[in-house]
C-alpha positions in Angstrom: 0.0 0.0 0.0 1.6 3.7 -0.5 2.5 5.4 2.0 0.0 8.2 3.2 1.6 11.4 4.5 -2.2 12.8 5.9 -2.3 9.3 8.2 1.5 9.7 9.8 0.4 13.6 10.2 -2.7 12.5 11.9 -0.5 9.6 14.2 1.4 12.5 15.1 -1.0 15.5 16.2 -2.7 12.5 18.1 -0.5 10.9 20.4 1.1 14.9 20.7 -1.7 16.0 21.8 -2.5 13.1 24.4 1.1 13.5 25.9 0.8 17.0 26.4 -2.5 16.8 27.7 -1.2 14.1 30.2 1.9 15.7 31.1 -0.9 19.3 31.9 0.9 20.9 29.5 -1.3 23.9 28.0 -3.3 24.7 26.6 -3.6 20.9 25.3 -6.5 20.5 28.0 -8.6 18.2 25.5 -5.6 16.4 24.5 -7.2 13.4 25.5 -9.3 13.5 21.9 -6.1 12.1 20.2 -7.3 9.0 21.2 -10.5 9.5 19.3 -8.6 10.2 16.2 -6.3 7.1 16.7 -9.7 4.8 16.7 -10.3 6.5 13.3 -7.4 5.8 11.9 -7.4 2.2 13.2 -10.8 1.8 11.5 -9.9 2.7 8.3 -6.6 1.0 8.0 -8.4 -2.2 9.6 -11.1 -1.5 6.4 -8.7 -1.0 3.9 -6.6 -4.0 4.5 -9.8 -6.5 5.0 -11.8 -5.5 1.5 -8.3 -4.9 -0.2 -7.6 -8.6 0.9 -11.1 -9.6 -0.3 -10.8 -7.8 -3.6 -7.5 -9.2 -4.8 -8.7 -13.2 -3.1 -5.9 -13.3 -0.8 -7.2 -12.2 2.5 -6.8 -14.3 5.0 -7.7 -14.0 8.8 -4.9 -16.0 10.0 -2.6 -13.4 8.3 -4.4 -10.5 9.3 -4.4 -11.5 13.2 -0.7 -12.5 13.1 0.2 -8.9 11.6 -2.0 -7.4 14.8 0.1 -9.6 17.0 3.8 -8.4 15.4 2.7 -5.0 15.5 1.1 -4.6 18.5 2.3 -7.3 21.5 6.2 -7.2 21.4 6.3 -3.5 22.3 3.1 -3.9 24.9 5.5 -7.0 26.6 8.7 -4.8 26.9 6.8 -1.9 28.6 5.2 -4.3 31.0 8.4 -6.2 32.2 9.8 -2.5 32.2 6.5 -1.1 34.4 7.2 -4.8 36.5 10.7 -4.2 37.3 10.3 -0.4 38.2 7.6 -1.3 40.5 9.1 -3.8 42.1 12.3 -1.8 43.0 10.5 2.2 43.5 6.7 1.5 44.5 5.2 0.2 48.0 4.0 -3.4 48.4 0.7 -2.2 48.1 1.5 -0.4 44.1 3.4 -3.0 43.5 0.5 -5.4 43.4 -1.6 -3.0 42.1 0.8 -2.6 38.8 1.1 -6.1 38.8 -2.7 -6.4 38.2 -2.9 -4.1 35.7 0.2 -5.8 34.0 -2.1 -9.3 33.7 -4.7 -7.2 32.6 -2.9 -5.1 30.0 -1.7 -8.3 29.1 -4.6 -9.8 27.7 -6.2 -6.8 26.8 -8.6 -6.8 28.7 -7.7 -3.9 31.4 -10.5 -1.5 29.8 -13.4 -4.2 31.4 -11.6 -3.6 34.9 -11.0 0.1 34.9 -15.1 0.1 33.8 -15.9 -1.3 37.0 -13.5 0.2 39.4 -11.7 3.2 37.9 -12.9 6.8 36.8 -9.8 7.7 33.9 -9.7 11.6 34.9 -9.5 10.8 38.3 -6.4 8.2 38.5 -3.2 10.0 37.6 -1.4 7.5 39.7 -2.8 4.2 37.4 0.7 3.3 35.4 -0.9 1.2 32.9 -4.5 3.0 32.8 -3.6 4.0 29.1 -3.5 0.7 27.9 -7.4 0.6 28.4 -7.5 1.9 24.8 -5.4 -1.2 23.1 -8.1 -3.7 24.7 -10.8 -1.5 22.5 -8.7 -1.6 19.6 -7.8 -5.6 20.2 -11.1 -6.4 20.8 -12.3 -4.4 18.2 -9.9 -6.6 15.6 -10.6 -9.6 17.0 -14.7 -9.3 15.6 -14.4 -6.2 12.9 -13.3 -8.8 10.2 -15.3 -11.2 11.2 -17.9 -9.2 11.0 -17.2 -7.9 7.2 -16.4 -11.7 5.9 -19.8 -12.6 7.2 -21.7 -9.7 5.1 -19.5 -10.5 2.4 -20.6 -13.7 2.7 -24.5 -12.8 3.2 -24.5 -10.2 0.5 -22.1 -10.7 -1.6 -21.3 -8.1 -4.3 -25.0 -6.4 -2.6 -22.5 -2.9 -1.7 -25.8 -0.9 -1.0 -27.1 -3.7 1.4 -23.6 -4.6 3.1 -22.7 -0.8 3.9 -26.6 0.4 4.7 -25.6 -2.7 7.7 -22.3 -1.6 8.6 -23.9 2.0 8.9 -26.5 0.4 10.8 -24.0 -0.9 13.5 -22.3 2.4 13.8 -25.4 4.1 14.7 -26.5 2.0 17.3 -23.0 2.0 19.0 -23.3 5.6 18.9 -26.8 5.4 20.1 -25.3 3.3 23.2 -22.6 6.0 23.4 -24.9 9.0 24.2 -27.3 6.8 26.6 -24.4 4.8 28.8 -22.3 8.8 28.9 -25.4 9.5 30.6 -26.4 7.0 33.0 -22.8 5.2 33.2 -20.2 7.1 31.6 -17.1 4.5 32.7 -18.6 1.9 30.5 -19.0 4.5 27.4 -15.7 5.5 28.3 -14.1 2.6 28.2 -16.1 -0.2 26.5 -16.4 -1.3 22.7 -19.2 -1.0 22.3 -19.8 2.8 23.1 -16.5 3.0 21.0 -17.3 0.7 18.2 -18.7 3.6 15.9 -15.6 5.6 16.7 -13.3 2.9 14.7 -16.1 1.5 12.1 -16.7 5.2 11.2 -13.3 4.7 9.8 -14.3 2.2 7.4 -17.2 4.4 5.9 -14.1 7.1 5.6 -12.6 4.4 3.4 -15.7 3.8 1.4 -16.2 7.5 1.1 -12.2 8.1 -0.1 -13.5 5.4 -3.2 -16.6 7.3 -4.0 -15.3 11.0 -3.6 -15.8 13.0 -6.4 -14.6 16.6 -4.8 -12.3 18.7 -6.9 -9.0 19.2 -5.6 -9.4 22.6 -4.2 -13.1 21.3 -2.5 -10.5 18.7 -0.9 -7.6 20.8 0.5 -10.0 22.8 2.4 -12.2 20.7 3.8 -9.2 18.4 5.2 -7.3 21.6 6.2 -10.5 22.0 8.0 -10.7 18.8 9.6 -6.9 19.2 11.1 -7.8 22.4 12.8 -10.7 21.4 14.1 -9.2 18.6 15.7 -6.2 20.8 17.0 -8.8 23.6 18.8 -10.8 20.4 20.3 -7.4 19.6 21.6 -7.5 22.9 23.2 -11.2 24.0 23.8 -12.4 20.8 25.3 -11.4 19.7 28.9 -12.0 17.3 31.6 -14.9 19.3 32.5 -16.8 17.8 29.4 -17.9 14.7 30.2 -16.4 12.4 27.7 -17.1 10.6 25.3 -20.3 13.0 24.5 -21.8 14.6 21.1 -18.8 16.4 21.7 -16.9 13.4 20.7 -18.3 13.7 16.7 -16.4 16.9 16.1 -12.8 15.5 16.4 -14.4 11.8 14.6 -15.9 13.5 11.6 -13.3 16.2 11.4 -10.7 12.7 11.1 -13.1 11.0 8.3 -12.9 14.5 6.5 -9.1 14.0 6.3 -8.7 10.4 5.7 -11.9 10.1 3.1 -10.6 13.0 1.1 -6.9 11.7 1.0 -5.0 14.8 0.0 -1.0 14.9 -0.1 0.4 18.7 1.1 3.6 19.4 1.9 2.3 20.1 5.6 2.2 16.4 5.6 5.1 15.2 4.5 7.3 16.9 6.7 10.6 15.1 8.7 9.3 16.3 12.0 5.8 14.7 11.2 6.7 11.2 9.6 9.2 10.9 12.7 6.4 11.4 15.6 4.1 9.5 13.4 6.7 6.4 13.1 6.7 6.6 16.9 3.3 7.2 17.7 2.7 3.5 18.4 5.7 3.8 21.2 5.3 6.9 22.2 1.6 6.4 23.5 2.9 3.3 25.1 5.8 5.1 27.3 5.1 8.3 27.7 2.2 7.3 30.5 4.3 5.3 32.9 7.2 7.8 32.6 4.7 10.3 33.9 3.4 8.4 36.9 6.8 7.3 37.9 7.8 10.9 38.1 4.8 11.5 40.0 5.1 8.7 41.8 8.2 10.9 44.0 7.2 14.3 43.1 8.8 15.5 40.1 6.1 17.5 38.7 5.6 20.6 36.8 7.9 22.6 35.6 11.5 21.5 33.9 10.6 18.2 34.8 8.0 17.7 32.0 10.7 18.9 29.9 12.1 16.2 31.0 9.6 13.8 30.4 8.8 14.8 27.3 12.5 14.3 26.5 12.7 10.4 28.0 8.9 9.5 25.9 10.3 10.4 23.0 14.2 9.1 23.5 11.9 5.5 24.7 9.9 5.7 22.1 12.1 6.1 19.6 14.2 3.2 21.0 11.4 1.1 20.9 10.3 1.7 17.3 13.6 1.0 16.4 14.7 -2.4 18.4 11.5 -3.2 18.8 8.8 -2.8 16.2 11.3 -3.0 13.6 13.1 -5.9 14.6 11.6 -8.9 12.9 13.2 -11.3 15.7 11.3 -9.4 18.3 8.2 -8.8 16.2 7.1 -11.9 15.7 4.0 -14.5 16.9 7.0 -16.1 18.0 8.2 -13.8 20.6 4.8 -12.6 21.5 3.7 -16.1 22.8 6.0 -16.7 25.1 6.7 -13.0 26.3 2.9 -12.9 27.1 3.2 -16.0 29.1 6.3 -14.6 31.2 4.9 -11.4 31.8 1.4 -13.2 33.4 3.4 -15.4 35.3 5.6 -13.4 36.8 2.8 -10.3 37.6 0.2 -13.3 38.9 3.5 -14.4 40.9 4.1 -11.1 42.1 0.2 -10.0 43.0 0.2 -13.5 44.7 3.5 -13.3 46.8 4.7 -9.6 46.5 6.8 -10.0 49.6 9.1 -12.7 48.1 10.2 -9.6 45.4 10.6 -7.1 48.6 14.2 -7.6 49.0 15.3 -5.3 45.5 13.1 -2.4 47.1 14.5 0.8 48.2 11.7 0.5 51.0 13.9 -1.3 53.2 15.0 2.0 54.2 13.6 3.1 57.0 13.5 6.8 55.8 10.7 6.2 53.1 8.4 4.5 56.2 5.5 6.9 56.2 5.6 7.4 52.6 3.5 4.2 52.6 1.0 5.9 55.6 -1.8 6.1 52.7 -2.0 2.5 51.7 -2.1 1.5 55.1 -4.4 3.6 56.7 -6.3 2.7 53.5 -6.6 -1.2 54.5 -6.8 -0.3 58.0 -8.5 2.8 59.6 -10.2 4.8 56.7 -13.6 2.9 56.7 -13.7 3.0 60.5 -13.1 7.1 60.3 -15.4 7.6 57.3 -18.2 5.1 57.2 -18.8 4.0 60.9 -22.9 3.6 60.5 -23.8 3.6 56.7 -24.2 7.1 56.8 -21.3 8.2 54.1 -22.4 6.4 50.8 -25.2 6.5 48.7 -25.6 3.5 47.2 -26.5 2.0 51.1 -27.6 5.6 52.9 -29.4 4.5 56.2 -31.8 6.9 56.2 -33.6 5.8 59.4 -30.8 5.6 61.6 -28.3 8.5 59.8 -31.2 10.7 60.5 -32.8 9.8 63.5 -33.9 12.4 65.8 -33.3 12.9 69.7 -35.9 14.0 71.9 -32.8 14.5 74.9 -29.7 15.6 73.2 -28.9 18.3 71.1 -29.4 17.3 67.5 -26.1 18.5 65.1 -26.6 17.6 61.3 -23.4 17.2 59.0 -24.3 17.5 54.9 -21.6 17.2 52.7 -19.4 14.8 51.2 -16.1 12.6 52.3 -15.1 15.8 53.2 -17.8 15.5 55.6 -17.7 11.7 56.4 -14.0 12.1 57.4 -15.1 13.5 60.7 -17.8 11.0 61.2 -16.0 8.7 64.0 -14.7 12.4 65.6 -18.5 13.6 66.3 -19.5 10.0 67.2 -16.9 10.0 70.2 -18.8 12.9 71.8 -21.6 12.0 73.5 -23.6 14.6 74.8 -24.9 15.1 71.0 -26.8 13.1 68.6 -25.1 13.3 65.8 -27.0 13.2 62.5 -24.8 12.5 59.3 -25.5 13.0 55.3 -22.0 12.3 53.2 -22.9 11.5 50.0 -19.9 11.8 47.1 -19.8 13.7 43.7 -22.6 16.4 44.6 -21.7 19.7 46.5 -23.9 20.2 49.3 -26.9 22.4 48.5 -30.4 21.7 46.3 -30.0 20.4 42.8 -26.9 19.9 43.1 -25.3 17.9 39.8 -23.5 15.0 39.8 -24.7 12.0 41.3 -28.6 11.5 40.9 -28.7 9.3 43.8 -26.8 11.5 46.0 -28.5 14.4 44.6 -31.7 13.0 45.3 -30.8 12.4 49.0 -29.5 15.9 49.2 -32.8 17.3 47.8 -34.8 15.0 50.3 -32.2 16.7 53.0 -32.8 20.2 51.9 -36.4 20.2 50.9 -38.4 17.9 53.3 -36.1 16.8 56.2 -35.1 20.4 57.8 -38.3 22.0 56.6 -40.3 19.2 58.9 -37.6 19.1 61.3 -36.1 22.8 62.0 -37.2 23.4 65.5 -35.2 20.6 66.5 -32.1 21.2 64.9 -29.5 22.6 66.6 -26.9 23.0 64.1 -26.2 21.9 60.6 -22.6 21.6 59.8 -21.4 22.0 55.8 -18.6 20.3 54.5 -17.1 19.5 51.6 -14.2 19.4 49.1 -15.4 22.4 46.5 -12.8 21.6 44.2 -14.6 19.0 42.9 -16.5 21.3 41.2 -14.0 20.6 38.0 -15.5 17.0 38.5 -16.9 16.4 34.7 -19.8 14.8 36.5 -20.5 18.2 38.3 -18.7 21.0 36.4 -19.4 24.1 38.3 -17.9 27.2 37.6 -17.6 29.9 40.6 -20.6 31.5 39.9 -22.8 28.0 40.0 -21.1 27.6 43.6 -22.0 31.3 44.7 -25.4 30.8 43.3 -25.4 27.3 45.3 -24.2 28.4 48.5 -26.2 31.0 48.6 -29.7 29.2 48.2 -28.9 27.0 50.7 -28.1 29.7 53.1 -31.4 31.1 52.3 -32.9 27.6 53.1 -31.5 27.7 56.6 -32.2 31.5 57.3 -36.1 30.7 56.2 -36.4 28.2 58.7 -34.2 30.2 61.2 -31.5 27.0 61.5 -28.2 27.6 62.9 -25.3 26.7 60.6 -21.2 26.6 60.0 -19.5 25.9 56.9 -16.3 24.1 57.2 -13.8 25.9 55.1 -11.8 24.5 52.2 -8.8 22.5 53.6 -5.5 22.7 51.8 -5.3 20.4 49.0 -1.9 19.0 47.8 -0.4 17.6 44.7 0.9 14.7 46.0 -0.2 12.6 49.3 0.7 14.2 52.5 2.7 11.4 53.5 4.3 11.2 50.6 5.6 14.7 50.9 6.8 14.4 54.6 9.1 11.7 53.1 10.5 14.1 50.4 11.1 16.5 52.8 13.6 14.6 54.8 15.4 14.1 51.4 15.6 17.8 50.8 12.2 18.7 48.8 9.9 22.2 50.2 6.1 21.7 50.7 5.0 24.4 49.3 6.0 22.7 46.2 3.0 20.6 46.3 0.3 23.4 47.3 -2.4 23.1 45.2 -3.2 27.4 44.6 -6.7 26.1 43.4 -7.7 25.6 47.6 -6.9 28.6 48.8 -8.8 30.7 45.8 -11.9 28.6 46.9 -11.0 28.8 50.4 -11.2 32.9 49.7 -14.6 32.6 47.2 -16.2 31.0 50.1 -15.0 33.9 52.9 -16.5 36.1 50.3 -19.7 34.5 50.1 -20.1 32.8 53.6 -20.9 35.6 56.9 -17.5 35.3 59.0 -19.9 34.4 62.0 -21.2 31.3 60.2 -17.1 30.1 58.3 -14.9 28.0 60.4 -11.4 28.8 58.0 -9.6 25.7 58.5 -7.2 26.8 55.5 -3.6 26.3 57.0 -5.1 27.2 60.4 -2.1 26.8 63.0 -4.2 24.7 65.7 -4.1 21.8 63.5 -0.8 19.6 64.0 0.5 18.6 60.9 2.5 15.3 62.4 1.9 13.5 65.3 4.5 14.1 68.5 5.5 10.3 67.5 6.2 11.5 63.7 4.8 8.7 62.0 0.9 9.8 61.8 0.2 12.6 59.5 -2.4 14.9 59.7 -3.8 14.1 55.9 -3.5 10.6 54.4 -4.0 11.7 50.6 -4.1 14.8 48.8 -7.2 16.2 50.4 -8.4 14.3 53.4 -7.7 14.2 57.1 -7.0 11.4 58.8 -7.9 10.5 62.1 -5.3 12.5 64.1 -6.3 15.3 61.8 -10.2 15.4 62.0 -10.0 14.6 65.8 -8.1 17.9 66.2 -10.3 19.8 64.3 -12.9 18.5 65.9 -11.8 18.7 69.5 -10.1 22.4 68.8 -12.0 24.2 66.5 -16.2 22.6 66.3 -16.7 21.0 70.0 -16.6 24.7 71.6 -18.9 25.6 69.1 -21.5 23.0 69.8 
């Protein structure tokens, strides 16, 4: 097949455009597209070679899987044993066996079923093989696509209208799935075939349209030249605050059909720096994600150091493309075999028995202890902090006992979220109250809040039936939550939607004359807490992991919030950041206190209050 200078430009403005976006490099925020254009791409390539085959009576499945397999496994294997070996030596027992599992996964292609169930892809920047969700689309996606053709082939035979009015068919209804799951379970149509399979067979009608385009040349340069910008101001005017995929997701798919159907060669295209990146695309997607997370990982974020990164993706990538995927005694069914076997063995082995691999860690030192505070308090002491008596979740909200009523005690209400539910076990301790809890994640705490609709609907029964009937006998209602996940895409409030919000609520509590105290926005970090304590014995500043974004809320709420009615907890001095012991912090991720930390808010700044 000749070479085609518009598909290595489109390879290359992709998996650009899905590093930077991953590495937070601006404005790239809807980098993330570049993997909408890959499935594209893959679509139509898939298409061309199957009805190419077909056409000239040579095509045979055997063949066409075994190419998939060269191309695609040998470079997957030799990023996992890399991901294996780096986790065994720089991550905690508890990653390690976390990476291991993704390794098995990614192995098999199947990690995009897991990360459905269990893992929300804008919120896990600390995954190091959530990328590879993608290649079990694309590998399920080859496994049935030419099946699929070779059967209409076979049912229709040289019937074009017929076998392409089906294959249209298809892609509709996967698109049809893609806009209902986005909106009542937008994991799977994130990460599942088929909310994706019209995505990739919408390739194929690119291919059938490229045979059947009539356009004069002029028509053609601008339409594609079209196409490529749209997809590069998606890149830029889309964000995580779009929930994704979405109609949204049609601009950069048709904008990629545009270009491939109409199959123009300009010197934009066929450019060194272009042909390069798209050569590497394939390897670049693959490393430039684990590079990331390992920096992460110890706190080498921002600034030079994605310089940096960008510099070791592409110096990997390039390394692989070239001893890799061109290396015919590496890319081979061969190879793949018995690499894929190793690697599942030895990442079953390690999830299985992760101490038996413990000794190569740098985590026998003694220094990097409470680095590891978060995946143990994690196993151990989170659920007994947050969710003593069903009251923080809801999927399984008690509402008869989290909002039972005392006739002797005074009656304090929390609303809010885990940022709420954190200080559940601190209130419980004190018992001249009855305590009286609503934590319900991904809503903000007023009416009609967005977000979850079950939690919203338990914050709507809170706010318009519960205090209405029950004012007179509340003695306080307590607010709490973590505002920034207003950029949630599930939310997605700007600061006006949060003034607006706040300020209803208020007015809620003021009609029914109901004491109240917001809670103030807590410092939020960039890194785990703990994780930070450990780089400061080793030389690193904290204030190099301040998330700014917490104290502008922390100040938007002052503004909107009467001082009487605001406990600031931002930085407030009462609150010990370490234990006298050193080996408890006062946060046990980015955002959330732990034990030691909402018990002294609690006993310092809310029980003299109450």
């Amino acid at each position: 097949m000749k070479f085609r200078t518009d598909i290595s430009f489109l390879r290359a403005v992709s998996v650009l455009i899905v590093m930077l976006f991953h590495f937070q490099v601006k404005p790239f925020d809807g980098g993330f597209i570049g993997v909408d254009v890959f499935f594209v791409i893959s679509g139509f390539l898939m298409t061309q070679i199957i009805l190419k085959g077909v056409d000239d009576r040579n095509f045979s499945l055997k063949k066409f899987y075994t190419k998939r397999i060269d191309r695609i496994i040998p470079p997957l294997q030799i990023l996992l044993a890399f991901v294996i070996l780096i986790s065994m030596v720089f991550f905690f027992k508890s990653d390690l066996r976390l990476n291991a599992k993704f390794a098995f996964l990614a192995d098999f292609f199947v990690s995009n079923i897991y990360f459905w169930k269990y893992i929300d892809y804008f919120s896990s920047t600390d995954n190091i093989l959530l990328h590879t969700w993608s290649l079990g689309v694309e590998w399920q996606f080859y496994l049935i696509y030419p099946l699929i053709i070779l059967l209409l082939i076979k049912i229709f035979n040289v019937k074009e209208k017929i076998f392409w009015s089906i294959m249209s068919l298809l892609t509709l209804i996967s698109l049809g799935i893609m806009i209902f799951t986005t909106q009542n379970n937008n994991n799977f149509a994130f990460y599942m075939l088929p909310s994706r399979f019209w995505e990739l067979s919408i390739g194929g009608m690119a291919y059938i349209i490229g045979k059947n385009n009539h356009l004069n040349n002029i028509s053609r340069n601008i339409i594609a030249f079209a196409g490529i910008i749209a997809i590069l101001l998606c890149s830029i005017l889309i964000s995580e605050k779009n929930i994704w995929p979405s109609y949204y997701t049609i601009i950069p798919v048709l904008s990629t059909v545009a270009v491939l159907a109409l199959n123009i060669d300009a010197k934009i295209f066929n450019n060194k720096f272009a042909k390069f990146f798209g050569d590497i695309s394939y390897s670049l997607y693959l490393w430039h994600w684990p590079w990331f997370v390992f920096f992460k990982y110890f706190g080498f974020i921002d600034g030079y150091y994605t310089l940096i990164l960008i510099i070791l993706s592409i110096i990997s990538a390039y390394l692989s493309f070239r001893f890799i995927e061109r290396n015919k005694k590496i890319s081979n069914i061969y190879f793949s075999s018995i690499s894929s076997l190793i690697i599942a063995f030895i990442s079953a082995f390690i999830f299985i028995k992760p101490d038996l691999v413990q000794g190569i860690s740098i985590y026998q030192n003694r220094k990097f202890e409470i680095a590891d505070y978060e995946n143990r308090y994690k196993e151990n002491g989170r659920d007994k902090q947050f969710y003593p008596c069903h009251c923080g979740r809801a999927n399984d909200y008690d509402f008869k006992n989290c909002l039972k009523i005392s006739s002797v005690k005074k009656n304090v209400l929390i609303i809010g979220d885990s940022h709420s539910a954190q200080y559940s076990s601190s209130f419980r301790s004190f018992s001249e109250i009855n305590f009286l809890e609503t934590s319900v994640g991904y809503v903000l705490p007023f009416p009609d809040s967005r977000g979850s609709p079950k939690g919203g609907k338990i914050l709507n029964y809170i706010f318009k039936e519960f205090i209405p009937k029950n004012h007179k006998r509340l003695d306080l209602v307590i607010i709490s939550a973590h505002w920034l996940m207003k950029n949630n895409p599930r939310i997605n409030y700007n600061e006006e939607d949060i003034k607006e919000g706040v300020l209803r609520t208020i007015a809620i509590l003021n009609k029914y004359d109901v004491n109240y105290l917001y809670l103030g926005q807590t410092e939020t970090y960039k890194l785990s807490y703990p994780k930070i304590i450990m780089l400061k014995k080793f030389g690193r500043n904290e204030s190099e992991f301040i998330n700014p974004e917490a104290s502008k809320m922390n100040d938007l709420l002052k503004s909107i919030i009467p001082a009487n009615h605001y406990l600031d907890l931002y930085e407030n001095k009462a609150i010990y950041k370490l234990n006298q012991s050193g080996k408890i912090p006062y946060m046990f991720d980015t955002n959330h206190y732990s034990k030691f930390g909402a018990d002294q808010v609690f006993e310092k700044l809310i029980k003299p209050k109450l």
